[in-house]
C-alpha positions in Angstrom: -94.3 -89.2 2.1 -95.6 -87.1 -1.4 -94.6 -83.2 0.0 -91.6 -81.4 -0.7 -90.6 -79.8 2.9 -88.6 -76.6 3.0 -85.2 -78.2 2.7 -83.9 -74.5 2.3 -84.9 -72.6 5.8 -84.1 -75.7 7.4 -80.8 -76.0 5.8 -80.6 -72.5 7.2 -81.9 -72.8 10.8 -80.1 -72.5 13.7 -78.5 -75.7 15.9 -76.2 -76.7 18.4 -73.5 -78.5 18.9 -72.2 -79.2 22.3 -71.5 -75.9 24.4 -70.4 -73.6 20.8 -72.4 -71.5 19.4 -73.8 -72.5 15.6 -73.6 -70.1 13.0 -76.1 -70.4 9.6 -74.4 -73.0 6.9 -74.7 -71.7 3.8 -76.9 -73.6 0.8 -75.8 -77.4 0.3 -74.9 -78.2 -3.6 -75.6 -81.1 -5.6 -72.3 -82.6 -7.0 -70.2 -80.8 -4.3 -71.3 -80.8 -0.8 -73.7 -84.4 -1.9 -73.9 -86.8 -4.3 -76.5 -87.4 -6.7 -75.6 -90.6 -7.8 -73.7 -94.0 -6.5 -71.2 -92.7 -9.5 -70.9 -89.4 -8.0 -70.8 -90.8 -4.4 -67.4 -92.2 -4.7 -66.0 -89.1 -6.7 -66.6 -87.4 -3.5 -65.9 -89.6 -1.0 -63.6 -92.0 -2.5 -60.6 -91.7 0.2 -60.1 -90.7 3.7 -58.9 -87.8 2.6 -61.8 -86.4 1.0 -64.1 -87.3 3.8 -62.1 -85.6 6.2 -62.2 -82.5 4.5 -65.8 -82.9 3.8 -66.0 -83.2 8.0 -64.0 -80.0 8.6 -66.5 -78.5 5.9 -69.9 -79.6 7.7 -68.1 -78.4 11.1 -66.2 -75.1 10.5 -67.6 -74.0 7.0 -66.3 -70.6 7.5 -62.6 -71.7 8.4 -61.3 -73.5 11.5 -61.2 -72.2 15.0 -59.9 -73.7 18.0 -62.6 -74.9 20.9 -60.9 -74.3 23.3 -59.4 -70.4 22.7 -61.4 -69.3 20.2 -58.2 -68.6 17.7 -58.7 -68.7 14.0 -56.2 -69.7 11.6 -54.7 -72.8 10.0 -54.2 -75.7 12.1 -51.4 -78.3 12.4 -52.5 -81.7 11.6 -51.9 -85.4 12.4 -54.3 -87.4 10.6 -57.8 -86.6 12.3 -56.1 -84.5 15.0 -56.1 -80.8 14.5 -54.0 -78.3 17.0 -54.0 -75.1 17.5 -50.9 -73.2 16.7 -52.0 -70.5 19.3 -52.9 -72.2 22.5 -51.3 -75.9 21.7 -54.2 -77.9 22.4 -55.2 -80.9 20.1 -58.6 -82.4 19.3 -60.4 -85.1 16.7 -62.4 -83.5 14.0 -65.0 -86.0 15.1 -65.1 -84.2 18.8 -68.2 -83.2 20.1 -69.9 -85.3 16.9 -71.7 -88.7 17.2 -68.6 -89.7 15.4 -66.4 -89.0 18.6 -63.8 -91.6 19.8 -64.6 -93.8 17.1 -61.4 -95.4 15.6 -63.6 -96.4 12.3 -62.4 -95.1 8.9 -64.5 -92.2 7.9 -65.3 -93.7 4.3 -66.9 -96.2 6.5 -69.6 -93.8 8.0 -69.8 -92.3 4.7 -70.6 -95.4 3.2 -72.9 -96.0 5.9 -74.7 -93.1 5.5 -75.6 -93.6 2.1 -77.3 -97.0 2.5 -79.2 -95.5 4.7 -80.1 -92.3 3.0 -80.3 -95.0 -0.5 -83.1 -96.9 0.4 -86.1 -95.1 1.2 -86.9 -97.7 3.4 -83.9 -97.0 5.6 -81.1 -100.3 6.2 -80.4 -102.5 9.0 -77.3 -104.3 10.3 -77.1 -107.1 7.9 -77.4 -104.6 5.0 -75.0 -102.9 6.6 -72.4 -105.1 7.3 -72.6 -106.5 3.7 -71.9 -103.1 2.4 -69.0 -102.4 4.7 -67.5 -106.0 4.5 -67.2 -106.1 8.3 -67.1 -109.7 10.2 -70.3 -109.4 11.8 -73.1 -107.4 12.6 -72.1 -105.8 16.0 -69.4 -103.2 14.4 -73.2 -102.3 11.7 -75.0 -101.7 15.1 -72.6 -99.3 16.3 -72.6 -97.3 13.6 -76.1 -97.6 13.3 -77.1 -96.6 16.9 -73.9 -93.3 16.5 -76.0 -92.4 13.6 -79.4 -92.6 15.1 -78.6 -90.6 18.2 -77.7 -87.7 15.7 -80.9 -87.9 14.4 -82.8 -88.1 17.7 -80.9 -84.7 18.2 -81.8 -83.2 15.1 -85.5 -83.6 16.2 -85.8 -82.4 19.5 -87.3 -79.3 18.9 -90.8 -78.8 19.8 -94.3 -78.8 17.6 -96.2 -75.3 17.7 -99.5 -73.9 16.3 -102.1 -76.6 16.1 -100.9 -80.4 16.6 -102.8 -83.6 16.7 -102.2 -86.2 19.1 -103.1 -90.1 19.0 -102.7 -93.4 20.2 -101.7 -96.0 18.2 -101.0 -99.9 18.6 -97.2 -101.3 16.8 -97.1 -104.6 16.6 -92.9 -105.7 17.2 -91.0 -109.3 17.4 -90.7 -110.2 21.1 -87.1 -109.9 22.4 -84.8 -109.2 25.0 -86.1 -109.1 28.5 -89.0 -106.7 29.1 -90.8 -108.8 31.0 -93.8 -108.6 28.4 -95.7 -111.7 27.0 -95.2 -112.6 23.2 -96.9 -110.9 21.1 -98.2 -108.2 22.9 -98.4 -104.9 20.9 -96.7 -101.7 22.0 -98.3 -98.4 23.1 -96.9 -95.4 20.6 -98.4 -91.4 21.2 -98.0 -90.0 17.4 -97.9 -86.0 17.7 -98.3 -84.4 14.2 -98.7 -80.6 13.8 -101.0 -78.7 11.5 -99.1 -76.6 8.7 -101.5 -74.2 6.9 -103.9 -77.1 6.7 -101.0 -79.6 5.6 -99.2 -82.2 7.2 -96.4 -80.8 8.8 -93.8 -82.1 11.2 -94.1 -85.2 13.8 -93.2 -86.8 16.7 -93.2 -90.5 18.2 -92.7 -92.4 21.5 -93.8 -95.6 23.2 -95.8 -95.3 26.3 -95.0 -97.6 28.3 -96.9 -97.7 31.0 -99.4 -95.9 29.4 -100.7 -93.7 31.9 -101.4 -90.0 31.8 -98.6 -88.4 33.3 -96.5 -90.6 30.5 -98.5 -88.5 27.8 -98.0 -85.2 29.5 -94.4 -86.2 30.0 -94.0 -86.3 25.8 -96.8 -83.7 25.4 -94.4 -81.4 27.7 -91.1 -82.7 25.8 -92.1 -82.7 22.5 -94.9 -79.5 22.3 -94.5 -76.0 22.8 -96.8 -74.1 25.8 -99.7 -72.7 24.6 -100.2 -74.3 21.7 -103.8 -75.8 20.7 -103.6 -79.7 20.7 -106.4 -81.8 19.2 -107.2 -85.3 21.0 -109.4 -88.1 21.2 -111.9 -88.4 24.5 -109.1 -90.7 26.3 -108.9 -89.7 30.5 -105.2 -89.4 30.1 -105.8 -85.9 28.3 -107.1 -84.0 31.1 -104.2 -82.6 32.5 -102.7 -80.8 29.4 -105.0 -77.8 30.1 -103.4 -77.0 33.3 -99.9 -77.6 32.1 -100.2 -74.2 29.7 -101.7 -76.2 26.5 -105.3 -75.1 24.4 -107.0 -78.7 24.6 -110.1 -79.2 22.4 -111.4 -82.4 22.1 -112.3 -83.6 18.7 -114.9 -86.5 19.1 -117.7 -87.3 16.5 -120.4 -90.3 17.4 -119.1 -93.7 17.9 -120.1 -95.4 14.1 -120.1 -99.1 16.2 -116.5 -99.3 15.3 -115.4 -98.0 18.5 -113.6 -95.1 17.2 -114.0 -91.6 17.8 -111.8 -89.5 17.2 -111.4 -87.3 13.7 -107.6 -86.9 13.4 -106.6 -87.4 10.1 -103.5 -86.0 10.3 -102.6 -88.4 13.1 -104.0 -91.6 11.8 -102.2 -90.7 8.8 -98.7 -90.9 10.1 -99.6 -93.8 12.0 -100.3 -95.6 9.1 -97.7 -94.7 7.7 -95.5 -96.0 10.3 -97.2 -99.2 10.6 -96.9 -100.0 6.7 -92.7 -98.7 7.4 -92.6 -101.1 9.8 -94.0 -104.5 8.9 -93.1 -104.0 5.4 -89.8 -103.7 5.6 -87.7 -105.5 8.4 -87.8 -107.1 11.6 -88.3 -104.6 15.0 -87.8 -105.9 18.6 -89.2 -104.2 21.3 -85.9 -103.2 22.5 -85.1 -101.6 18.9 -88.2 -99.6 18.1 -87.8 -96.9 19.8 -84.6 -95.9 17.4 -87.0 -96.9 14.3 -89.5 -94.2 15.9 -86.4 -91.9 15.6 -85.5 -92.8 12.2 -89.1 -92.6 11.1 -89.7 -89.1 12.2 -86.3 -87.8 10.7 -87.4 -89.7 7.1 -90.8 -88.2 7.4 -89.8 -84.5 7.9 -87.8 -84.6 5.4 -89.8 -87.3 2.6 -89.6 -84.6 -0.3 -85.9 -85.1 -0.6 -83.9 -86.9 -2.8 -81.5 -89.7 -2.0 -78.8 -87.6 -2.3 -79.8 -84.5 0.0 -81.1 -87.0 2.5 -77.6 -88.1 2.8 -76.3 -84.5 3.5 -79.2 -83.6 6.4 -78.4 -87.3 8.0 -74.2 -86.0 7.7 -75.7 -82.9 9.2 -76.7 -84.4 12.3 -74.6 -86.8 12.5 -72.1 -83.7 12.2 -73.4 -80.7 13.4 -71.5 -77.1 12.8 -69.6 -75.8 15.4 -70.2 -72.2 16.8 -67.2 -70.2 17.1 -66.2 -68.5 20.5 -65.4 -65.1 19.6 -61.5 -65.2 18.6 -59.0 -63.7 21.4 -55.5 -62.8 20.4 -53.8 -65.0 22.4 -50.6 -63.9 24.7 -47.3 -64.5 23.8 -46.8 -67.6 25.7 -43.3 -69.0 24.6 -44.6 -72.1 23.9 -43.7 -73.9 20.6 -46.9 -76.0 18.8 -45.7 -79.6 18.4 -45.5 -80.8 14.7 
């Protein structure tokens, strides 16, 4: 993870959240919009307060407008609740989030977030749990698996130009009941995309079976049509051609090690993963596929500091909210409760 990634047309690029339309956030700043510091970190963040406010900034940072009429204006409040003084209707700041319905206190989450974002190794529950004080682990999963299924959302778009694909073996702790025998090592498809000869952005997922319509099934999810895709001489490859894809086959004479294929780019972020992985905490088979996410969202993004780290995973985690264009609503006689 040694390349600084273009934080800034990222931090600029269009999402979604839910049915609005996004608009372009502006620029994050250091020492405003994220910390730099542990010092700094609860300056910002130090009371519920502040971290709802920093919510309503990620989510409306040109001014609030109702979701449901489009109105702009100032809203009545009641703790996270927001109403619109036009139409009446109420809703959570967390709505539509991966925050939503969650009666935890927001300096929780935040706190959260930056063990995460802290440790470039990511956390896990009991690391969690002992930095939140809770009782036991289950409250450090929930919050952990709200925050990874912002991050799975945050990279769901799909690889272009020239992309790599390639098998590799993850060894994980047997658990749960998958019906597999111990020890047995899982199947994941690494996708990593050629920048301008660089390393640019990847994706991960376990095949399981592995078969071939499982690789088209990712190769069809997580790569664009037409784009030229590198493999190995596997079988399982030989239906990307007819599904719209440029397939070349990059093989070099078998060396007696059994391997053939010369995708550096590939094995590179496989290694990587693998070294992520066993070095630094325990991953059931049940579990991995969430480290895959958390991986991928690390490793787009492993020129970034602690601190800006913290803002992109409050990004997806809170996405902005596109505004309905605003109607001036009728006279309806209604009064807005207080």
């Amino acid at each position: 993870m040694d390349r600084q990634h273009d934080d800034r047309s990222r931090s600029l690029a269009p999402t979604r959240s839910g049915t609005f339309p996004v608009g372009q956030p502006r620029l994050p700043t250091a020492g405003v919009d994220y910390p730099r510091s542990e010092q700094e970190f609860a300056r910002l963040f130090g009371s519920e307060a502040a971290c709802q406010q920093a919510v309503e900034r990620l989510r409306w940072p040109r001014g609030w407008i109702c979701p449901h009429c489009g109105s702009a204006g100032a809203p009545f409040r009641a703790g996270r609740l927001l109403g619109c003084s036009a139409c009446g209707r109420v809703s959570a700041i967390t709505s539509n989030t991966a925050l939503r319905g969650t009666i935890t206190p927001l300096q929780q989450w935040f706190r959260a977030l930056w063990e995460v974002a802290s440790h470039e190794s990511g956390t896990n529950p009991a690391a969690i749990q002992r930095a939140l004080g809770l009782p036991n682990e289950h409250g450090a999963w929930e919050i952990l698996a709200r925050v990874r299924s912002g991050i799975c959302a945050a990279t769901r778009d799909r690889l272009r130009g020239e992309v790599e694909i390639a098998r590799c073996l993850i060894e994980v702790e047997p658990g749960g009941t998958t019906g597999r025998t111990e020890g047995s090592p899982l199947v994941v498809v690494v996708a990593a995309q050629r920048c301008s000869g660089r390393l640019g952005r990847v994706r991960l997922r376990i095949l399981a079976p592995l078969s071939s319509r499982a690789m088209l099934e990712f190769v069809t999810d997580s790569v664009a049509p037409g784009t030229t895709i590198l493999t190995g001489g596997w079988p399982g490859y030989a239906s990307l051609a007819a599904a719209g894809y440029r397939h070349e086959r990059t093989t070099r004479p078998t060396d007696g090690t059994g391997h053939e294929r010369a995708l550096p780019e590939a094995q590179h972020v496989a290694d990587v993963l693998r070294l992520w992985i066993w070095g630094t905490r325990v991953v059931t088979r049940e579990r991995l596929a969430h480290y895959l996410d958390e991986f991928v969202f690390r490793f787009e993004r492993r020129g970034c500091a602690p601190g800006l780290l913290f803002y992109h995973l409050l990004r997806a985690t809170i996405p902005v909210e596109r505004a309905r264009s605003a109607r001036v609503p009728r006279p309806t006689g209604q009064a807005a409760a207080g």
